[in-house]
N, C-alpha and C positions, 0 to 999 in steps of 0.2 A: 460326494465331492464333485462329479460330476452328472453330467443327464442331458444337458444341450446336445445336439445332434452334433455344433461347430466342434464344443468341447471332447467331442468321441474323437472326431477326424483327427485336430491338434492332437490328441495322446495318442494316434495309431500315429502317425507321420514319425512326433517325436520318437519313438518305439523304435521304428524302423533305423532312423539316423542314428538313433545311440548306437544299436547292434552292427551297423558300419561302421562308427568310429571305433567301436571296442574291438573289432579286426585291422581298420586299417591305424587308426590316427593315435590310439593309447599306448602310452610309452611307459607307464610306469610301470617298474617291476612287482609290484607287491599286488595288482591287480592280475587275478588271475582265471581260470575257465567262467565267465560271466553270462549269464544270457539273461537277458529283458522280457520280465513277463506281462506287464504290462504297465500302462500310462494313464494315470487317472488326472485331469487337470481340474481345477477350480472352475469356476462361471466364469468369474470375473478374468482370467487366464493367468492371473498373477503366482499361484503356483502350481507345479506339477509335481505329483507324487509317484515315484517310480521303483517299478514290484520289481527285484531282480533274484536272483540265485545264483551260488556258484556251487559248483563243487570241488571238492577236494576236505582236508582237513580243518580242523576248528581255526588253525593257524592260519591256515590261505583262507578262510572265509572272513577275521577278523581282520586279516591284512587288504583284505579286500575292498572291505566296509570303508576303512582308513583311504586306501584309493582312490577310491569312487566319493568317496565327500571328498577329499582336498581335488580333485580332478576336478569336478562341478563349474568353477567358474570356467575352465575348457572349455568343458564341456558344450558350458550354454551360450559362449561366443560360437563356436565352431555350428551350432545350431542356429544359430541367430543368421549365420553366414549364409548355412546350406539350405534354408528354411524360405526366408527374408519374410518373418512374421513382424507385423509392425512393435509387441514386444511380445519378449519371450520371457515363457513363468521361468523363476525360481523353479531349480528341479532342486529336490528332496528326495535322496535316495530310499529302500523300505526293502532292509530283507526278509524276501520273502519264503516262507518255512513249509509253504505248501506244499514242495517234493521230498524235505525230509519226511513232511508226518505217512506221505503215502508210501515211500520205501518202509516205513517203521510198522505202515498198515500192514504190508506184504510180507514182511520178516514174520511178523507176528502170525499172521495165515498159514505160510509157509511151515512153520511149527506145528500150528493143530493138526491132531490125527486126521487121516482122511477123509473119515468118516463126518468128521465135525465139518471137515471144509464141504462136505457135500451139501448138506445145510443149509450153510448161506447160500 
């Protein structure tokens, strides 16, 4: 999706303003413990693909999803604001499953006898 050095920058920037407005500026209730893994943007800059995770239950994580897409156009005004990028991609949210698989990794470790964990 991305590889331009400009395109690195824009998804660290954007990155960074999301995770301020998800403390200061997000009102909706159904969004909940969020953090921003990261921002992959296009070449052309027209979209941005955004890795996030929440935690809590299957509930807060699907009320979340819901959140965060109808929040978006906020979103990418308040961005467009804080930024003053001549245009700003389409963000597209993307949850990301990378902390669950590695909690699932460790439960599972956690488990094996000692001896097995020494091993690895």
């Amino acid at each position: 999706m991305s590889g331009s050095p400009r395109a690195l920058q824009i998804g660290e920037l954007i990155r960074r303003e999301l995770a301020k407005l998800s403390v200061e500026g997000l009102k909706d209730p159904r969004i909940g413990f969020v953090t921003f893994s990261g921002v992959k943007v296009s070449r052309d800059m027209s979209v941005a693909m955004v890795n996030f995770t929440v935690l809590g239950s299957d509930k807060q994580v699907r009320d979340s999803v819901i959140g965060l897409q109808q929040s978006g156009g906020w979103l990418r005004r308040e961005l467009s604001r804080r930024l003053r990028l001549r245009h700003m991609p389409e963000l597209r949210f993307v949850l990301d499953h990378n902390l669950e698989n590695s909690m699932h990794i460790n439960e599972l470790l956690a488990g094996l006898p000692e001896e097995d964990r020494k091993e690895l």
